[in-house]
C-alpha positions as CSV (number, residue, x, y, z in Angstrom):
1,X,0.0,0.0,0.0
2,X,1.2,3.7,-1.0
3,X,2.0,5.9,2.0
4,X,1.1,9.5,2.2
5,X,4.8,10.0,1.9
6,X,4.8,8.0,-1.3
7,X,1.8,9.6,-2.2
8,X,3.5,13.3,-2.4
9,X,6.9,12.1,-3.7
10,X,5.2,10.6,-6.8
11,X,3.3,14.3,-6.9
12,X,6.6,15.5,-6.9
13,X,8.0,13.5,-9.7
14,X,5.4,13.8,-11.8
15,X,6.1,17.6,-12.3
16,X,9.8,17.3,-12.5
17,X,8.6,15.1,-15.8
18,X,6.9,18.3,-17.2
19,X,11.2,19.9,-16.8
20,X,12.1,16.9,-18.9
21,X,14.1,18.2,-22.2
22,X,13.7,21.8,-21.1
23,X,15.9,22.3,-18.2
24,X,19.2,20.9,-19.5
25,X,22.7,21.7,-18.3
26,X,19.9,21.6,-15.1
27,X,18.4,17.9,-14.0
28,X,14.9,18.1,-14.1
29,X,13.1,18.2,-10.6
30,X,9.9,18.7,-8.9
31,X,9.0,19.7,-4.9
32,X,5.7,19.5,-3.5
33,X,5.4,21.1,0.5
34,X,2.6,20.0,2.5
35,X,1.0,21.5,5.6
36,X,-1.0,19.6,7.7
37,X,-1.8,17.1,5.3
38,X,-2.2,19.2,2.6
39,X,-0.3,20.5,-0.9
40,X,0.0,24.2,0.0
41,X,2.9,24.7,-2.9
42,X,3.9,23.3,-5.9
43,X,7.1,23.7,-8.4
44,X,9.0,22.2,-11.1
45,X,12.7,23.3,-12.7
46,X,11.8,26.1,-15.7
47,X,13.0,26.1,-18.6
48,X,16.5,26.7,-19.1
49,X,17.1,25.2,-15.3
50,X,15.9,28.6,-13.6
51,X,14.1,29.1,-11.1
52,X,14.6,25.8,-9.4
53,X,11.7,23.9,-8.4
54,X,11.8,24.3,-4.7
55,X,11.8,28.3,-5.0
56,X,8.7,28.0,-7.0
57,X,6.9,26.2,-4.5
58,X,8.0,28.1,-2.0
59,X,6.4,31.2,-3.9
60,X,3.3,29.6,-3.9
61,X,3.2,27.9,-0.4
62,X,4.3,31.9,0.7
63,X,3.3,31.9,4.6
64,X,2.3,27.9,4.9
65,X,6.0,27.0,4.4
66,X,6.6,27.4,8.1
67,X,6.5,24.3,9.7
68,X,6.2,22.0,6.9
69,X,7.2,19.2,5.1
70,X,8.6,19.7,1.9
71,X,9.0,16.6,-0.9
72,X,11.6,17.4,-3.3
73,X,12.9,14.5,-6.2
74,X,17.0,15.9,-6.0
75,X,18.7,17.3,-3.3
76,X,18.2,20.9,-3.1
77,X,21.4,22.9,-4.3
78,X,23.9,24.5,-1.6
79,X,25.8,26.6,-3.7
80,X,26.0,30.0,-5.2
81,X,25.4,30.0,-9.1
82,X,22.8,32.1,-10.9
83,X,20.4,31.7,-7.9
84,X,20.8,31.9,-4.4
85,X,20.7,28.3,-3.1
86,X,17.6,26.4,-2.8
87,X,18.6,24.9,0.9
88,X,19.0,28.7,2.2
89,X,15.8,29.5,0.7
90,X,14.6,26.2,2.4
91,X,16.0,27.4,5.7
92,X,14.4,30.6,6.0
93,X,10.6,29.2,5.0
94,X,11.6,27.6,8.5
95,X,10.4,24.1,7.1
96,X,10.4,21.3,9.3
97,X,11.3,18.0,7.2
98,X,12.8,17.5,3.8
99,X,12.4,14.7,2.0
100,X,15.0,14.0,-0.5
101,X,14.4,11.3,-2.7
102,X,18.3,11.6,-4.5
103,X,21.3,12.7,-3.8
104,X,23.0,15.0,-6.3
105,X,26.4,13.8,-7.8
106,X,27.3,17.5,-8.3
107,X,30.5,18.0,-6.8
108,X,29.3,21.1,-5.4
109,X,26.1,19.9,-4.1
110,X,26.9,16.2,-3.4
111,X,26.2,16.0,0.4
112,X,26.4,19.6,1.3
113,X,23.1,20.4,0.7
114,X,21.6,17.8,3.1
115,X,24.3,18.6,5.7
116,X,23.0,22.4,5.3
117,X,19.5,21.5,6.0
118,X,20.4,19.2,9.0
119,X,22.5,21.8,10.4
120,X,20.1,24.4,10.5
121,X,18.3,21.9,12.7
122,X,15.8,20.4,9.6
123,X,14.8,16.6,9.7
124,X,16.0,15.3,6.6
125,X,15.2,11.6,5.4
126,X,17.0,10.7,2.2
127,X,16.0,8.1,-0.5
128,X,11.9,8.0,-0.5
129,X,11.2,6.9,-4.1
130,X,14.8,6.6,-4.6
131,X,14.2,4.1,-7.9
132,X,11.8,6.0,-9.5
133,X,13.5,8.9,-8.8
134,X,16.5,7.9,-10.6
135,X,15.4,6.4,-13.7
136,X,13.9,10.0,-14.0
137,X,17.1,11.6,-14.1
138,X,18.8,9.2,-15.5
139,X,20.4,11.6,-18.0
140,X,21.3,14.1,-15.1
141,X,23.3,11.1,-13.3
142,X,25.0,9.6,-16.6
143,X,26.1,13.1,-17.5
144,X,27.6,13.6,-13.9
145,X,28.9,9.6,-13.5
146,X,29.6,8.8,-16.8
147,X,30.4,11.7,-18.5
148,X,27.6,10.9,-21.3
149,X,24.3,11.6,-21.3
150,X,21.3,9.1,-21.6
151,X,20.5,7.9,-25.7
152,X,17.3,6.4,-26.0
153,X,16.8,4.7,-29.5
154,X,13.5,5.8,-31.4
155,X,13.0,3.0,-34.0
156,X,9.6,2.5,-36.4
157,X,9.5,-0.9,-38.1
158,X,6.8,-2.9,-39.6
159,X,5.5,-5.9,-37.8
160,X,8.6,-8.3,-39.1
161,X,11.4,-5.9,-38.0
162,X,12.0,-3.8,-41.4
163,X,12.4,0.2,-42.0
164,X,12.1,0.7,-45.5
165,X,11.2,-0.8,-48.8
166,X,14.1,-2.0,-50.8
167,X,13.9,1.2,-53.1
168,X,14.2,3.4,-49.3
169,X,10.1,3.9,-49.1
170,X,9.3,4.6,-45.5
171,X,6.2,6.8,-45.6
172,X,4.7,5.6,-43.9
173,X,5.5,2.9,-41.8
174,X,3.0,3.8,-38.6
175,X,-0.5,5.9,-38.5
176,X,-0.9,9.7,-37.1
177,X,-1.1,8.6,-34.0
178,X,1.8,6.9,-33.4
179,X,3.6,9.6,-35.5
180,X,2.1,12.7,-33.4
181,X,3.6,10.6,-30.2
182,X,6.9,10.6,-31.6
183,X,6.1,14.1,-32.8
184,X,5.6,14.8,-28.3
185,X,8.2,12.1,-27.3
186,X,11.1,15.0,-29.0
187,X,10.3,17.2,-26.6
188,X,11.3,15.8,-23.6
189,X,14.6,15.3,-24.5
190,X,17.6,18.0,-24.9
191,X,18.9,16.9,-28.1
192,X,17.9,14.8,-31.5
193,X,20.9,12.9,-33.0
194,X,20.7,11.7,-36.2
195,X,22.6,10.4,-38.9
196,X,23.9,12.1,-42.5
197,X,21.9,9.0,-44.1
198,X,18.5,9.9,-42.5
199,X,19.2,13.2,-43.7
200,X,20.2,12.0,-47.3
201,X,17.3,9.7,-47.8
202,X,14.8,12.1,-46.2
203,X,15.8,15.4,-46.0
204,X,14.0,15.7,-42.6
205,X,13.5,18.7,-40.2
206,X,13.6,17.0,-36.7
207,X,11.3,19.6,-35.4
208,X,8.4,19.0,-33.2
209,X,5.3,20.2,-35.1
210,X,2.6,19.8,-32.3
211,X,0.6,22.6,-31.8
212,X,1.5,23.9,-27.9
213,X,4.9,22.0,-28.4
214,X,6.4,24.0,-31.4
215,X,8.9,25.6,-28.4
216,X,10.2,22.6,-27.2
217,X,12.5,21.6,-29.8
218,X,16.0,19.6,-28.7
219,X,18.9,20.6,-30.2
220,X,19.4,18.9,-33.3
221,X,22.9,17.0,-33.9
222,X,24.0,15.6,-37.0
223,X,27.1,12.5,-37.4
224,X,28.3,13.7,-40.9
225,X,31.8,12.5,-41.0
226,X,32.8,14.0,-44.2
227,X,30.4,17.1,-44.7
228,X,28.2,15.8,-46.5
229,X,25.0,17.2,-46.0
230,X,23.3,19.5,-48.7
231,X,23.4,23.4,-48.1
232,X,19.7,23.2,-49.4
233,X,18.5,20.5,-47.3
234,X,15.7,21.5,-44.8
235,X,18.2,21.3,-42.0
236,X,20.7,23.8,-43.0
237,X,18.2,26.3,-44.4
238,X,16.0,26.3,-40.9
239,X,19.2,26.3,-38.9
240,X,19.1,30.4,-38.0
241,X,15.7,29.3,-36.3
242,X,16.3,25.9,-35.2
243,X,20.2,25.3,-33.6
244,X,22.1,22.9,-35.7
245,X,25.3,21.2,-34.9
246,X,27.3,19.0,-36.9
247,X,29.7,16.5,-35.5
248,X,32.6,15.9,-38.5
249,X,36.1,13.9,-38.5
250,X,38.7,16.6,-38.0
251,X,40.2,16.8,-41.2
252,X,36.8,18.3,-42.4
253,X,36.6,21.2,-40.0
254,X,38.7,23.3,-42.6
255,X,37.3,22.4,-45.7
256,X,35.0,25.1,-47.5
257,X,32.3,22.9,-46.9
258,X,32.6,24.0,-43.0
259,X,33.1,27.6,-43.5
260,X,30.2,27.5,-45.5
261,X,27.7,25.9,-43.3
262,X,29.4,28.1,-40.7
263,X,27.9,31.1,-42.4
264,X,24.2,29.8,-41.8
265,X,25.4,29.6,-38.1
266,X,25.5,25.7,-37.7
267,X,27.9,24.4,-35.5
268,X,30.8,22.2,-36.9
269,X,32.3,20.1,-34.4
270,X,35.3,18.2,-35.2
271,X,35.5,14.9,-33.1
272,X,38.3,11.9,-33.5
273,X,38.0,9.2,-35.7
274,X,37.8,5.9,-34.5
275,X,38.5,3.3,-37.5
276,X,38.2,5.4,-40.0
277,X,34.6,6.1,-38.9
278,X,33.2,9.2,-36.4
279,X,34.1,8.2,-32.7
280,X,30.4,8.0,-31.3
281,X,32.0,8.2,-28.0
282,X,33.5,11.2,-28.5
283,X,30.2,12.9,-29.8
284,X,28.1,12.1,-26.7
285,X,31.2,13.3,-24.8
286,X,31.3,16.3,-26.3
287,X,27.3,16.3,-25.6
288,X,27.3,16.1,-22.0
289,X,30.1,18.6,-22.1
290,X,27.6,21.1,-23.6
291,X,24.7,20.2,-21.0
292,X,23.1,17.7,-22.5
293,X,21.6,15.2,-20.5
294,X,18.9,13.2,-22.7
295,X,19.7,12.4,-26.2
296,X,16.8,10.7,-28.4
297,X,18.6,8.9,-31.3
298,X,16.6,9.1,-34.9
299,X,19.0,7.4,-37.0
300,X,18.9,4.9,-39.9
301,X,20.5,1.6,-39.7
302,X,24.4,2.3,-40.1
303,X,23.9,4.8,-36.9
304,X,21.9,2.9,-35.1
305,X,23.5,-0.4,-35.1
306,X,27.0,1.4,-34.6
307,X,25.4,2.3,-31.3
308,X,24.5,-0.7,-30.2
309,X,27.7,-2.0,-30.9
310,X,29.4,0.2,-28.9
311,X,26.8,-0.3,-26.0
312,X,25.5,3.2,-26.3
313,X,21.9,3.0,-26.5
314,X,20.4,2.5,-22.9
315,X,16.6,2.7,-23.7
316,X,15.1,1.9,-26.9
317,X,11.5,3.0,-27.7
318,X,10.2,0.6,-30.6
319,X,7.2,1.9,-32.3
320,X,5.6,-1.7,-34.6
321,X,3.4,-0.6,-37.6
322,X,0.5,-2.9,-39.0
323,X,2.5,-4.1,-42.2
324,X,5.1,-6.4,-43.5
325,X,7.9,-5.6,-45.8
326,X,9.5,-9.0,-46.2
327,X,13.2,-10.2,-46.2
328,X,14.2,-7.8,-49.6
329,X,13.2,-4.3,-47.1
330,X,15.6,-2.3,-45.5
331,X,16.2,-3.7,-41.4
332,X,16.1,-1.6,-38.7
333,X,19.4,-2.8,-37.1
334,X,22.2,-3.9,-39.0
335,X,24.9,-6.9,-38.2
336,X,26.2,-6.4,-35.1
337,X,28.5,-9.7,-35.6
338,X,27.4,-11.7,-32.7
339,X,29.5,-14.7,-31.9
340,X,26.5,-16.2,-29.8
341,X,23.3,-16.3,-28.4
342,X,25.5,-14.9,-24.8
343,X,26.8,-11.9,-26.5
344,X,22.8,-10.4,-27.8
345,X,21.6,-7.3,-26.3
346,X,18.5,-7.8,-23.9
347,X,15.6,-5.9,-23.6
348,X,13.9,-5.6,-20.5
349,X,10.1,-3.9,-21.6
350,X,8.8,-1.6,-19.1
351,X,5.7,0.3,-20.9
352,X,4.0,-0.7,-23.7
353,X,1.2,2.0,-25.2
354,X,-1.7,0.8,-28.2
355,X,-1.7,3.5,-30.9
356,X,-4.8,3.5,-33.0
357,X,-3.5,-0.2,-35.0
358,X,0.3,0.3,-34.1
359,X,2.0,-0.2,-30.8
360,X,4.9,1.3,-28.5
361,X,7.5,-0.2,-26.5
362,X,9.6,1.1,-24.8
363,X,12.5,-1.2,-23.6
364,X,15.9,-1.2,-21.2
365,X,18.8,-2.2,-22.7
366,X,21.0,-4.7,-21.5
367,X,24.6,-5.8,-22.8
368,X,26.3,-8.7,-22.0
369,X,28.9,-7.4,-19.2
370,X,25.8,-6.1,-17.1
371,X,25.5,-2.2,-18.7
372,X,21.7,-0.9,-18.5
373,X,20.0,1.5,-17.1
């Protein structure tokens, strides 16, 4: 049975899920404070990280902050950056109890925050909802572990596994629906990575088109190794509107080709080569380096599979169509050269969602030494 405390920590982590893709280099949390058995505030991390979630419901809960519990899905910041920290702000509310359902890895959070609050004579219980919690921010915690962020694989495939027609057809694989909740899934992430063969095939815009969602678009990231993407492709020409970076092997970065794609203010981002091919490593490196904390991957087979070869792609949300395509179609993933039934990826499905006559999955991916999240 769900305890009250359970009860408001869930509350809590259900708005830091509205944050998700918009509060980036910033993890994405929620705070609910209760008085008296009741919500008297409410707050989420706004876009762009600022202002954190526990200053927003402390704005609301105003005077009914005294005394109270607060719920709060990350521990509250201690430090000085463009806000004033949220445990000071915490402190003089004159709240009771915090409960913390994570611990920030934050080297200048990690610990201090908590041993602010306890100081100032505040119960603190740490690690209510602690799971759920941290498959949240997920991104937030690879980014500051790791030094990657999260890549969740979106894939569309007819019923026997295949992406395109033999002649590259696609369009289209699933119905409206499931299209307008790929369309949503964009914009809870910070960035959209994508391959130069997606954009060769399909000249795509990797935009979120939803009415009411048209502001939350990710960054959109491009592996074009050699530059070769087309100055009159959709991407280039929407790139003053929508940010564009391009991740290229260094000896591209001083070709015309860069200077010129440079001049519609895309980002050219050289990155290693790793046999004879772009080091994906280095990419989501580079990523998390820049903030990023969730990366959805929209890539074609080549990409795709190179990711899960390299044991990159944590989450992978499959979205089945109502046709087949048969053996001659294009697959989805490519050869990844297994030596055994040992050595294949598992997926662990944890939601599954109907879509008019297609379906979503979404899956945890697990390699053979253990990696998953």
């Amino acid at each position: 049975m769900t305890t009250p405390a359970e009860t408001y920590m869930h509350h809590a982590l259900n708005l830091a899920r509205r944050g998700l893709g918009n509060t980036a280099e910033n993890p994405a949390v929620g705070c609910v404070i209760v008085q008296n058995n009741r919500i008297v505030g409410r707050g989420y991390t706004q876009a762009g990280g600022r202002p954190h979630a526990e200053y927003m419901a402390l704005q609301q809960a105003g005077s009914w902050a005294k005394d109270a519990e607060v719920f709060v899905t990350l521990e509250p910041c201690s430090h000085h950056g463009q806000t004033p920290p949220c445990v000071e702000a915490l402190i003089a509310a004159g709240v009771a109890q915090v409960h913390i359902a994570l611990g920030d890895p934050n080297p200048e959070v990690h610990g201090a925050g908590i041993a602010r609050l306890q100081q100032a004579g505040i119960t603190v219980e740490i690690g209510l909802c602690h799971t759920e919690a941290l498959f949240l921010n997920q991104g937030y915690m690879m980014r500051r572990i790791a030094g990657r962020p999260l890549v969740c694989a979106k894939v569309a495939t007819t019923q026997d596994g295949r992406m395109a027609l033999a002649n590259g057809a696609s369009q289209w694989i699933t119905g409206t629906r499931a299209r307008d909740r790929a369309q949503a899934m964009r914009a809870s992430f910070d960035c959209l990575l994508s391959g130069i063969g997606t954009v060769l095939a399909d000249n795509p815009r990797l935009t979120c088109r939803l009415s009411g969602l048209e502001h939350r678009l990710p960054l959109r990231a491009i592996a074009d190794s050699m530059l070769r993407i087309p100055i009159d492709s959709a991407l280039v020409q929407q790139a003053r509107k929508h940010p564009l970076r391009i991740y290229c092997l260094e000896a591209s970065i001083h070709s015309p080709k860069a200077e010129q794609l440079q001049e519609f203010g895309i980002e050219v981002c050289p990155v290693p080569a790793q046999q004879d091919k772009l080091n994906l490593r280095a990419v989501l490196a580079h990523l998390a380096e820049s903030g990023i904390n969730r990366v959805i991957l929209e890539a074609g087979e080549t990409l795709t599979t190179s990711a899960i070869q390299l044991q990159l792609i944590d989450r992978l949300m499959l979205f089945r169509g109502n046709r087949l395509f048969g053996s001659d179609a294009q697959s989805a993933i490519g050869n990844l050269c297994l030596e055994g039934i040992s050595h294949a990826p598992k997926l662990h499905r944890i939601a599954e969602e109907s879509l008019g006559q297609d379906r979503l999955e979404t899956f945890i991916v697990e390699y053979p030494n253990g990696h998953g999240t």
